[in-house]
Residue, then its C-alpha position, 0 to 999 in steps of 0.5 A: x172944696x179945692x184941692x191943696x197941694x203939698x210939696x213932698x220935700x216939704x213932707x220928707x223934712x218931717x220924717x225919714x221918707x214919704x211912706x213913713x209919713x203917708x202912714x203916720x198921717x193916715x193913722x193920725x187922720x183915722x184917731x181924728x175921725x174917730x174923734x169926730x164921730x164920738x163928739x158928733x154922737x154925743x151931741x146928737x144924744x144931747x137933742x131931745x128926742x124927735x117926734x115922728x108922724x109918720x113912719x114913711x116919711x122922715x122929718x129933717x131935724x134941724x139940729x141935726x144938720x146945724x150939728x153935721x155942718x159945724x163937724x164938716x166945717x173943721x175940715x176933713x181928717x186926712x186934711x187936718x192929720x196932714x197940717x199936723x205933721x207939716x207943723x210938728x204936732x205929731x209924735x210918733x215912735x217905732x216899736x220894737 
């Protein structure tokens, strides 16, 4: 996958400065993997379970890679959090 690069004025259009929107983005991105985990195991529990011969040999379960390749092909998280904050997706506020 090749890289994308952003201009960083671009960037700091969304917000007050570049590190404010290096953390914002990187907490975007980790509630995006977050989610991607739980949906890539709620349908893995969904498969039936797998029959194992052997406790040496690992068979691959075909399911299982359909899933994982449809879950990679949306994107990496930090990818997706920075397209999200280029677009305006993103909220955020300051506690106090």
């Amino acid at each position: 996958m090749p890289l994308k690069p952003v201009d960083i004025k671009e960037i700091e259009k969304h917000t007050e400065s570049i590190y404010e929107a290096i953390i914002v983005t990187a907490k975007k991105a980790r509630q995006i993997n977050a989610e991607m985990r739980i949906e890539y195991n709620k349908r893995l529990a969904e498969l039936p379970p797998q029959v194992q011969l052997d406790e040496v040999e690992e068979v691959e379960n075909p399911d299982q890679i359909r899933i994982s390749k449809e879950i990679e092909a949306k994107g990496k998280p930090t990818e997706q959090a920075l397209e999200a904050l280029l677009k305006g997706e993103i909220v955020y506020r300051y506690t106090k």
